[in-house]
VOKE-802736 format. One line per 5 residues: number of its first residue (from 1); for each residue x, z, y of C-alpha. Coordinates in Angstrom, 1 decimal. Each point is the difference from the previous one (the first is absolute). Last residue first. Layout:
<nodes>
NUM = X Z Y ~ ...
</nodes>
This chain:
<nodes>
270 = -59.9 15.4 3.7 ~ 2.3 2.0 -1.9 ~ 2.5 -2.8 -1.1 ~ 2.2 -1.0 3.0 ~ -0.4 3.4 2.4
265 = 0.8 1.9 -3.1 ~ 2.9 -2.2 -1.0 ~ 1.6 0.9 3.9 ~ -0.8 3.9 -0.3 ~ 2.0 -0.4 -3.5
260 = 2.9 -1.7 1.5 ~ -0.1 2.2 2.5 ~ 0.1 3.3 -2.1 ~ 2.7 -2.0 -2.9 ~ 2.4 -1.1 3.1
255 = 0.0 -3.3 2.2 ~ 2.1 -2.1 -1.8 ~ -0.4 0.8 -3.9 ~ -3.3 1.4 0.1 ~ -1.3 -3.0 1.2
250 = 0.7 -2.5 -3.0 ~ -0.6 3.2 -2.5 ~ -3.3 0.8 2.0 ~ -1.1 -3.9 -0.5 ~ 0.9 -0.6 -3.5
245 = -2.0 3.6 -0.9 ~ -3.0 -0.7 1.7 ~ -0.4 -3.7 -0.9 ~ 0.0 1.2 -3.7 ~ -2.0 2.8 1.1
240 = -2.9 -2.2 0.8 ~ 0.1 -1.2 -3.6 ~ -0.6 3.0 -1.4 ~ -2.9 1.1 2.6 ~ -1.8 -2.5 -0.7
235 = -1.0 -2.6 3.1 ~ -2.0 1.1 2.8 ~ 2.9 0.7 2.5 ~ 0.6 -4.2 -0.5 ~ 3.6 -1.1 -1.0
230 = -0.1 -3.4 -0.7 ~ 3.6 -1.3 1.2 ~ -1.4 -1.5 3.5 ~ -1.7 3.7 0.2 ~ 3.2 1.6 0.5
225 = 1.3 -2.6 2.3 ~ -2.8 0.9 2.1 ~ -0.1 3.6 -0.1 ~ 2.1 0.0 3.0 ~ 1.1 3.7 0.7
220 = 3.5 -0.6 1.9 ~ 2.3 0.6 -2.9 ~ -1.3 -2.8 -2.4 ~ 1.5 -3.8 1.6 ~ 2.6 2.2 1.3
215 = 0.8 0.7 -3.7 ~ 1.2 -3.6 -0.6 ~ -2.1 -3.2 -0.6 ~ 2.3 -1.4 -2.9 ~ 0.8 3.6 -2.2
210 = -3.4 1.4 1.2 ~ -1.5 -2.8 -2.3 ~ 2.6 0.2 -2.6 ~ -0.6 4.1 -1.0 ~ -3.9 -1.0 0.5
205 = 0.8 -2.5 -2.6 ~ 2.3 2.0 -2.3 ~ -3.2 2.3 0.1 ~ -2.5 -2.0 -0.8 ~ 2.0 -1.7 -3.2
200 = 0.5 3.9 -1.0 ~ -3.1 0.5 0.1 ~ -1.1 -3.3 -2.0 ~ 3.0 1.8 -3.0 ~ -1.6 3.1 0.3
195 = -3.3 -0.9 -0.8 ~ -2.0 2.6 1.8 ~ -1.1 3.3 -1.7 ~ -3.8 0.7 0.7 ~ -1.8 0.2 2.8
190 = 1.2 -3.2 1.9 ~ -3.8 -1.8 -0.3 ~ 1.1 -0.1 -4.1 ~ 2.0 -3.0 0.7 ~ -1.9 -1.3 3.7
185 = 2.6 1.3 2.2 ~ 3.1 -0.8 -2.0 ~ -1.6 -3.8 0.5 ~ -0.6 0.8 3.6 ~ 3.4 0.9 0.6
180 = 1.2 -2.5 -2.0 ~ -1.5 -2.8 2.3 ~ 1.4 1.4 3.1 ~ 3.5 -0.1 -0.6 ~ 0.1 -3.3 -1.7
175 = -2.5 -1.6 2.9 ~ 2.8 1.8 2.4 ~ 3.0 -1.2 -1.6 ~ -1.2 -3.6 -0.2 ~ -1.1 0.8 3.2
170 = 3.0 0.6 1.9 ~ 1.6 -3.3 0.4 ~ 2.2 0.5 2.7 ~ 3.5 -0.6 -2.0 ~ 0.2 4.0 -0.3
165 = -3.5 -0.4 -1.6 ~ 1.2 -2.7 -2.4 ~ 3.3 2.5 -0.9 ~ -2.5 2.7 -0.6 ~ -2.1 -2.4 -2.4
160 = 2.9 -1.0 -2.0 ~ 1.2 3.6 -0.6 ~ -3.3 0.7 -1.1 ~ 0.0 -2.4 -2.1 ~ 3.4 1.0 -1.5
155 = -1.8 3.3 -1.4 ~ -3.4 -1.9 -0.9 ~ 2.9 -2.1 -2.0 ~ 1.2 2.8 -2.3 ~ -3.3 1.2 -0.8
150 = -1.2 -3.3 -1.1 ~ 3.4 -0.5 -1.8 ~ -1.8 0.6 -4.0 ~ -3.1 -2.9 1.8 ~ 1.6 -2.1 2.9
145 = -2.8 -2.1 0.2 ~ -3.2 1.1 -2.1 ~ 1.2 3.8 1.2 ~ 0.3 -0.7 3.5 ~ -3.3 -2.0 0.2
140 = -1.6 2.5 -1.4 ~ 0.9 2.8 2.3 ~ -0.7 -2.3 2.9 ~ 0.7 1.6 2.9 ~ 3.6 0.6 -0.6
135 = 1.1 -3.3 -1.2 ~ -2.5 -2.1 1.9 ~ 2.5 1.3 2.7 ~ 3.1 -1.4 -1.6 ~ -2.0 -3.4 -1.3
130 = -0.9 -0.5 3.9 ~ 3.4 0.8 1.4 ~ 1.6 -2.5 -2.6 ~ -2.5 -2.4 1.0 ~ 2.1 -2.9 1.2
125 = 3.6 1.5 -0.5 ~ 1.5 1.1 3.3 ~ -1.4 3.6 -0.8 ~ 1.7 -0.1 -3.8 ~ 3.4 -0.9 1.4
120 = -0.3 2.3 2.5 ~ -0.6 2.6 -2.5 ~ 2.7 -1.4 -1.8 ~ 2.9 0.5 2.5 ~ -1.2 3.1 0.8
115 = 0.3 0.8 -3.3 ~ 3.1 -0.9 -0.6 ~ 1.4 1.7 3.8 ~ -1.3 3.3 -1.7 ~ 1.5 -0.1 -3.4
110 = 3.4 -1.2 0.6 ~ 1.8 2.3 -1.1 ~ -2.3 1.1 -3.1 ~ -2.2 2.5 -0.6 ~ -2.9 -2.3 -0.5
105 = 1.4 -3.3 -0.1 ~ -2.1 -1.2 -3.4 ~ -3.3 1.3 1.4 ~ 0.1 -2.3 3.2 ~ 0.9 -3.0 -2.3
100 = -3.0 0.5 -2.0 ~ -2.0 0.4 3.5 ~ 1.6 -3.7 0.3 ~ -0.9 -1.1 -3.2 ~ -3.7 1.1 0.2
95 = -0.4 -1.5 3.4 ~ 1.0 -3.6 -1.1 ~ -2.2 0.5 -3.1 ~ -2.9 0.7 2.0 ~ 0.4 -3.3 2.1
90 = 1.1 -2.0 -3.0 ~ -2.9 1.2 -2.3 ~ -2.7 -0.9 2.3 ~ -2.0 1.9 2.2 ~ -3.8 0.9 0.2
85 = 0.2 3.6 -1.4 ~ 2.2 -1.6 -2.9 ~ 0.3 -3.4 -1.1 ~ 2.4 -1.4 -2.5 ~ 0.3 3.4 -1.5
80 = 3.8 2.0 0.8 ~ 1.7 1.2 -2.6 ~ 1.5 3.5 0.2 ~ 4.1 -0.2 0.2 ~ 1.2 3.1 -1.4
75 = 3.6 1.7 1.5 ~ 3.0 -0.7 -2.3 ~ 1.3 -3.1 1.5 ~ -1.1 0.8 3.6 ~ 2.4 3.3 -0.8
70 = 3.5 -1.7 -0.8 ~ -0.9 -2.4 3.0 ~ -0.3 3.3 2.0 ~ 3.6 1.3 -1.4 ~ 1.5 -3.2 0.6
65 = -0.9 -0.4 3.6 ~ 0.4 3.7 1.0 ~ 3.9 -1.0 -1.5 ~ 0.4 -3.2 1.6 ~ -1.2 2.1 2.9
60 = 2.0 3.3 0.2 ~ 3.2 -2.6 -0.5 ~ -0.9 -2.2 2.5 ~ -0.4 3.2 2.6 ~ 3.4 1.5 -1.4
55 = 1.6 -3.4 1.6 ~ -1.6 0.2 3.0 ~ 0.9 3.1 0.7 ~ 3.4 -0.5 -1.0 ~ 0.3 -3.2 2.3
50 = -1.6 2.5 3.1 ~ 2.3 2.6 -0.7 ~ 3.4 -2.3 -0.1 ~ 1.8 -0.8 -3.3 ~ 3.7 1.2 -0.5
45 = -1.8 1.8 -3.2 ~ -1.1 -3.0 -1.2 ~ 2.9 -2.7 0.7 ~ 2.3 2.6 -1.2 ~ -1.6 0.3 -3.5
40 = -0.5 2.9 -1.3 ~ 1.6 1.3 -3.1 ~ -1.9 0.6 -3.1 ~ -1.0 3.2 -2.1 ~ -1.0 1.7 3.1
35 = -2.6 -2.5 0.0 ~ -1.3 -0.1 3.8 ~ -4.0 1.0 0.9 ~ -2.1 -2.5 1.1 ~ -1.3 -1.4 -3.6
30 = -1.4 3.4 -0.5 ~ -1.9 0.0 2.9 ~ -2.8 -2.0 -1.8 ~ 0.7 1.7 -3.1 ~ -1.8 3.5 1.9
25 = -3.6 -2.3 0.2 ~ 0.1 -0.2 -3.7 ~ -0.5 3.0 -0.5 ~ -2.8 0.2 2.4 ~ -1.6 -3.1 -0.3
20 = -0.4 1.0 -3.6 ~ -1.7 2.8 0.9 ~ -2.3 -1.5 2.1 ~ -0.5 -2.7 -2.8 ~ -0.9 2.1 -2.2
15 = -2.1 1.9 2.3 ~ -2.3 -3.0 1.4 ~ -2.8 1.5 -1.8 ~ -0.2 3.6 1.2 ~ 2.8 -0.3 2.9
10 = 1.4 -2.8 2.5 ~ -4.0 0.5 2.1 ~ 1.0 3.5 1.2 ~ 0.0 -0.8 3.6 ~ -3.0 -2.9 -0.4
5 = -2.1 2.8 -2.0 ~ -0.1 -0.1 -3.8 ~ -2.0 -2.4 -2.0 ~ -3.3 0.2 -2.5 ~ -1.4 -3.0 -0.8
</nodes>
Protein backbone atom coordinates (compact mmCIF):
# COMPACT_ATOMS: atom_id res chain seq x y z
CA UNK A 1 0.00 0.00 0.00
CA UNK A 2 2.87 1.89 -0.10
CA UNK A 3 2.57 5.54 -2.10
CA UNK A 4 4.60 8.53 -2.39
CA UNK A 5 3.65 12.01 -1.00
CA UNK A 6 0.78 14.09 -2.88
CA UNK A 7 3.96 16.39 -4.50
CA UNK A 8 5.74 13.33 -5.65
CA UNK A 9 2.56 11.19 -6.22
CA UNK A 10 3.35 11.09 -10.72
CA UNK A 11 6.51 8.78 -9.66
CA UNK A 12 7.11 4.96 -8.25
CA UNK A 13 4.13 3.34 -9.89
CA UNK A 14 2.70 5.95 -12.07
CA UNK A 15 6.27 6.26 -13.79
CA UNK A 16 5.48 4.87 -17.09
CA UNK A 17 3.03 6.82 -17.60
CA UNK A 18 4.88 9.95 -16.21
CA UNK A 19 7.35 9.46 -18.58
CA UNK A 20 5.22 8.86 -21.28
CA UNK A 21 3.33 12.09 -20.51
CA UNK A 22 6.45 13.60 -20.84
CA UNK A 23 7.44 12.71 -24.33
CA UNK A 24 4.56 12.85 -25.44
CA UNK A 25 3.74 16.04 -23.88
CA UNK A 26 6.54 17.87 -26.46
CA UNK A 27 4.15 16.38 -29.75
CA UNK A 28 1.52 18.46 -28.38
CA UNK A 29 3.34 21.65 -29.58
CA UNK A 30 4.52 19.97 -32.38
CA UNK A 31 1.46 20.44 -34.37
CA UNK A 32 1.90 24.37 -33.71
CA UNK A 33 4.96 24.81 -35.27
CA UNK A 34 4.96 25.65 -39.43
CA UNK A 35 6.38 22.91 -41.99
CA UNK A 36 9.16 24.53 -43.64
CA UNK A 37 8.64 21.93 -46.23
CA UNK A 38 5.24 23.65 -47.11
CA UNK A 39 4.06 27.10 -47.78
CA UNK A 40 1.71 28.93 -45.54
CA UNK A 41 -1.28 29.78 -46.27
CA UNK A 42 -2.33 33.42 -46.42
CA UNK A 43 -5.49 33.04 -44.60
CA UNK A 44 -3.22 31.66 -41.60
CA UNK A 45 -0.61 33.64 -41.25
CA UNK A 46 -2.89 36.95 -42.06
CA UNK A 47 -4.83 35.57 -39.04
CA UNK A 48 -5.28 37.81 -35.92
CA UNK A 49 -3.75 36.75 -32.22
CA UNK A 50 -6.81 35.89 -30.69
CA UNK A 51 -7.99 33.40 -33.98
CA UNK A 52 -4.38 31.84 -33.72
CA UNK A 53 -4.75 31.32 -30.24
CA UNK A 54 -7.66 29.78 -30.58
CA UNK A 55 -6.67 27.79 -33.18
CA UNK A 56 -3.31 26.33 -31.45
CA UNK A 57 -5.77 25.72 -28.35
CA UNK A 58 -8.00 23.07 -30.61
CA UNK A 59 -5.05 21.61 -31.74
CA UNK A 60 -3.24 21.14 -28.05
CA UNK A 61 -6.71 19.44 -27.21
CA UNK A 62 -7.66 17.09 -29.97
CA UNK A 63 -4.18 16.06 -29.37
CA UNK A 64 -4.42 15.83 -25.11
CA UNK A 65 -7.63 14.16 -26.17
CA UNK A 66 -6.07 11.42 -28.20
CA UNK A 67 -3.18 10.80 -26.23
CA UNK A 68 -5.41 10.23 -22.97
CA UNK A 69 -7.97 7.95 -24.88
CA UNK A 70 -4.65 6.22 -26.18
CA UNK A 71 -3.89 5.63 -22.37
CA UNK A 72 -7.69 4.65 -20.80
CA UNK A 73 -7.22 1.89 -23.43
CA UNK A 74 -4.11 0.56 -21.99
CA UNK A 75 -4.59 1.36 -18.24
CA UNK A 76 -6.43 -1.96 -16.15
CA UNK A 77 -9.95 -1.79 -15.40
CA UNK A 78 -10.39 -3.77 -11.82
CA UNK A 79 -13.90 -5.19 -11.58
CA UNK A 80 -16.04 -3.88 -9.43
CA UNK A 81 -18.38 -6.71 -6.95
CA UNK A 82 -22.03 -6.09 -7.10
CA UNK A 83 -21.91 -4.71 -3.64
CA UNK A 84 -19.05 -3.28 -2.00
CA UNK A 85 -18.73 -1.41 1.51
CA UNK A 86 -22.54 -0.92 1.31
CA UNK A 87 -22.70 0.46 -2.42
CA UNK A 88 -23.51 -1.01 -5.52
CA UNK A 89 -21.57 -1.55 -8.59
CA UNK A 90 -22.76 1.46 -10.57
CA UNK A 91 -21.93 4.01 -7.88
CA UNK A 92 -18.35 2.57 -7.38
CA UNK A 93 -17.90 1.99 -10.86
CA UNK A 94 -18.92 5.59 -11.83
CA UNK A 95 -15.97 6.76 -9.47
CA UNK A 96 -13.55 4.19 -10.69
CA UNK A 97 -13.90 5.54 -14.38
CA UNK A 98 -13.57 8.93 -13.62
CA UNK A 99 -10.22 8.57 -11.28
CA UNK A 100 -9.33 6.34 -14.55
CA UNK A 101 -9.80 9.34 -16.55
CA UNK A 102 -7.80 11.52 -13.97
CA UNK A 103 -4.72 9.09 -14.47
CA UNK A 104 -4.99 9.05 -18.31
CA UNK A 105 -4.49 13.22 -18.52
CA UNK A 106 -1.66 13.27 -16.32
CA UNK A 107 0.88 15.38 -18.06
CA UNK A 108 -1.23 16.46 -20.43
CA UNK A 109 -2.70 20.00 -21.50
CA UNK A 110 -5.59 19.78 -20.13
CA UNK A 111 -4.79 17.95 -17.09
CA UNK A 112 -6.00 20.21 -14.38
CA UNK A 113 -9.33 21.77 -15.76
CA UNK A 114 -10.08 17.43 -16.51
CA UNK A 115 -10.00 16.75 -13.33
CA UNK A 116 -11.70 19.34 -11.98
CA UNK A 117 -14.18 18.63 -14.22
CA UNK A 118 -14.45 15.08 -12.81
CA UNK A 119 -14.15 15.70 -9.35
CA UNK A 120 -17.20 17.70 -9.62
CA UNK A 121 -18.58 15.23 -11.52
CA UNK A 122 -17.99 12.65 -8.78
CA UNK A 123 -19.19 15.29 -5.81
CA UNK A 124 -22.64 15.95 -7.76
CA UNK A 125 -22.96 12.17 -8.03
CA UNK A 126 -25.12 10.72 -5.02
CA UNK A 127 -22.47 9.29 -2.87
CA UNK A 128 -19.43 9.93 -4.78
CA UNK A 129 -18.10 12.00 -1.70
CA UNK A 130 -19.08 9.05 0.54
CA UNK A 131 -17.38 6.08 -1.62
CA UNK A 132 -14.20 8.82 -1.92
CA UNK A 133 -13.83 9.04 1.81
CA UNK A 134 -14.73 5.37 2.63
CA UNK A 135 -11.81 5.18 0.23
CA UNK A 136 -9.15 6.35 2.62
CA UNK A 137 -10.55 5.18 5.85
CA UNK A 138 -11.35 2.04 4.85
CA UNK A 139 -8.28 0.23 3.77
CA UNK A 140 -10.35 -2.79 2.91
CA UNK A 141 -12.83 -1.28 1.37
CA UNK A 142 -10.33 0.40 -1.04
CA UNK A 143 -8.73 -2.70 -2.02
CA UNK A 144 -12.24 -4.92 -2.49
CA UNK A 145 -13.31 -1.92 -4.79
CA UNK A 146 -10.73 -0.36 -6.73
CA UNK A 147 -8.24 -3.33 -5.85
CA UNK A 148 -4.44 -3.01 -8.43
CA UNK A 149 -5.82 1.22 -8.69
CA UNK A 150 -6.46 1.36 -4.86
CA UNK A 151 -3.43 3.50 -4.52
CA UNK A 152 -4.20 5.46 -7.45
CA UNK A 153 -7.68 6.39 -6.33
CA UNK A 154 -6.84 7.28 -2.37
CA UNK A 155 -4.68 9.85 -4.46
CA UNK A 156 -7.90 11.32 -6.47
CA UNK A 157 -9.86 10.91 -3.16
CA UNK A 158 -8.22 13.23 -1.67
CA UNK A 159 -8.61 15.53 -4.38
CA UNK A 160 -12.41 14.91 -4.07
CA UNK A 161 -12.45 15.54 -0.46
CA UNK A 162 -10.54 18.97 -0.65
CA UNK A 163 -12.78 20.12 -3.42
CA UNK A 164 -16.04 19.01 -0.85
CA UNK A 165 -14.37 21.13 1.85
CA UNK A 166 -13.84 24.05 -0.46
CA UNK A 167 -17.68 23.53 -1.31
CA UNK A 168 -18.30 23.85 2.72
CA UNK A 169 -18.42 20.40 3.48
CA UNK A 170 -15.43 20.00 5.63
CA UNK A 171 -16.06 16.83 7.41
CA UNK A 172 -15.70 14.40 4.94
CA UNK A 173 -12.08 15.71 4.93
CA UNK A 174 -12.00 16.03 8.55
CA UNK A 175 -13.49 12.33 9.54
CA UNK A 176 -10.68 11.23 6.76
CA UNK A 177 -8.10 13.25 8.38
CA UNK A 178 -8.79 12.23 11.75
CA UNK A 179 -9.45 8.65 11.36
CA UNK A 180 -5.95 7.84 9.89
CA UNK A 181 -4.34 9.47 12.50
CA UNK A 182 -5.61 7.28 14.99
CA UNK A 183 -5.28 4.22 12.82
CA UNK A 184 -1.23 5.13 12.28
CA UNK A 185 -1.56 5.73 15.96
CA UNK A 186 -2.66 2.40 17.09
CA UNK A 187 -0.05 0.26 14.28
CA UNK A 188 2.61 -0.75 16.62
CA UNK A 189 1.40 2.41 19.23
CA UNK A 190 3.64 4.67 16.54
CA UNK A 191 7.00 3.08 17.69
CA UNK A 192 7.95 1.35 14.97
CA UNK A 193 8.13 2.30 11.23
CA UNK A 194 4.74 3.68 9.97
CA UNK A 195 3.12 2.56 6.74
CA UNK A 196 4.32 4.90 4.45
CA UNK A 197 1.75 4.73 2.04
CA UNK A 198 -1.26 5.70 5.35
CA UNK A 199 1.41 8.56 6.09
CA UNK A 200 1.52 9.71 3.18
CA UNK A 201 -2.47 9.76 2.93
CA UNK A 202 -2.17 11.88 6.40
CA UNK A 203 -0.04 14.16 5.10
CA UNK A 204 -1.63 15.04 1.59
CA UNK A 205 -4.62 15.62 3.92
CA UNK A 206 -3.17 18.05 6.39
CA UNK A 207 -1.39 19.49 3.01
CA UNK A 208 -5.38 19.95 1.71
CA UNK A 209 -6.80 21.02 4.98
CA UNK A 210 -4.46 24.23 5.31
CA UNK A 211 -4.89 24.45 1.52
CA UNK A 212 -9.06 25.29 2.02
CA UNK A 213 -8.96 27.14 5.55
CA UNK A 214 -5.72 29.12 4.81
CA UNK A 215 -2.71 29.80 7.13
CA UNK A 216 -4.54 32.53 9.06
CA UNK A 217 -6.73 29.89 10.26
CA UNK A 218 -2.95 28.45 11.99
CA UNK A 219 -0.79 31.65 12.60
CA UNK A 220 -2.60 33.11 15.55
CA UNK A 221 -2.04 29.95 18.06
CA UNK A 222 -5.58 28.15 17.71
CA UNK A 223 -5.10 24.58 18.39
CA UNK A 224 -8.48 24.08 17.29
CA UNK A 225 -8.23 23.36 13.83
CA UNK A 226 -5.32 21.17 14.82
CA UNK A 227 -7.35 19.07 16.99
CA UNK A 228 -10.48 18.96 14.36
CA UNK A 229 -7.74 16.76 12.22
CA UNK A 230 -6.89 14.39 15.23
CA UNK A 231 -3.82 15.61 16.36
CA UNK A 232 -3.71 15.17 20.20
CA UNK A 233 0.03 16.03 22.10
CA UNK A 234 -0.48 12.39 23.51
CA UNK A 235 -0.33 10.66 20.31
CA UNK A 236 3.17 8.86 19.01
CA UNK A 237 5.61 10.74 18.39
CA UNK A 238 5.81 9.59 14.51
CA UNK A 239 2.75 10.54 13.74
CA UNK A 240 2.86 13.84 15.57
CA UNK A 241 5.66 14.81 13.23
CA UNK A 242 3.65 14.26 10.29
CA UNK A 243 1.48 17.31 11.39
CA UNK A 244 4.79 18.91 12.48
CA UNK A 245 6.47 18.87 9.35
CA UNK A 246 3.10 19.92 6.94
CA UNK A 247 2.54 22.71 9.26
CA UNK A 248 6.25 24.31 9.61
CA UNK A 249 6.69 23.87 5.64
CA UNK A 250 3.08 25.78 5.22
CA UNK A 251 4.41 28.53 7.71
CA UNK A 252 7.83 28.59 6.96
CA UNK A 253 7.11 29.69 3.63
CA UNK A 254 5.36 33.17 4.51
CA UNK A 255 6.48 34.26 7.72
CA UNK A 256 10.21 32.90 7.72
CA UNK A 257 11.71 29.26 9.00
CA UNK A 258 12.26 31.00 13.02
CA UNK A 259 8.52 32.24 13.02
CA UNK A 260 7.17 29.67 11.35
CA UNK A 261 8.75 27.36 13.79
CA UNK A 262 7.78 29.59 17.01
CA UNK A 263 4.09 29.51 15.33
CA UNK A 264 4.12 25.26 14.92
CA UNK A 265 5.38 25.23 18.54
CA UNK A 266 2.64 27.21 19.84
CA UNK A 267 0.09 24.71 17.65
CA UNK A 268 1.51 21.23 18.73
CA UNK A 269 3.39 21.59 22.08
CA UNK A 270 0.59 21.89 24.25
Amino acid sequence: MERLSMSDRKLGRWGLISVAAAVLGASLMLPLLPDASSPQEPSVQDAPPATLRAQNEALLEAKAADISRQRLAKLPEPEVPDVVGGFSREAVGGVLSRYREMLSVQGLYNQNVTRERLVNQILDSPQGADIASKALTDPAFAQEAFRDFQAEARVFSIEVLKAAAARGQEHYLVRATEAISQELSRSGDGSGTLDKGRSSDLRDLVHSFVDVKGLDAFAQGDVRPVQALGFSSTMPTRVKLIYDEVLFLRLKQQFGRERAAEMTAALLDH
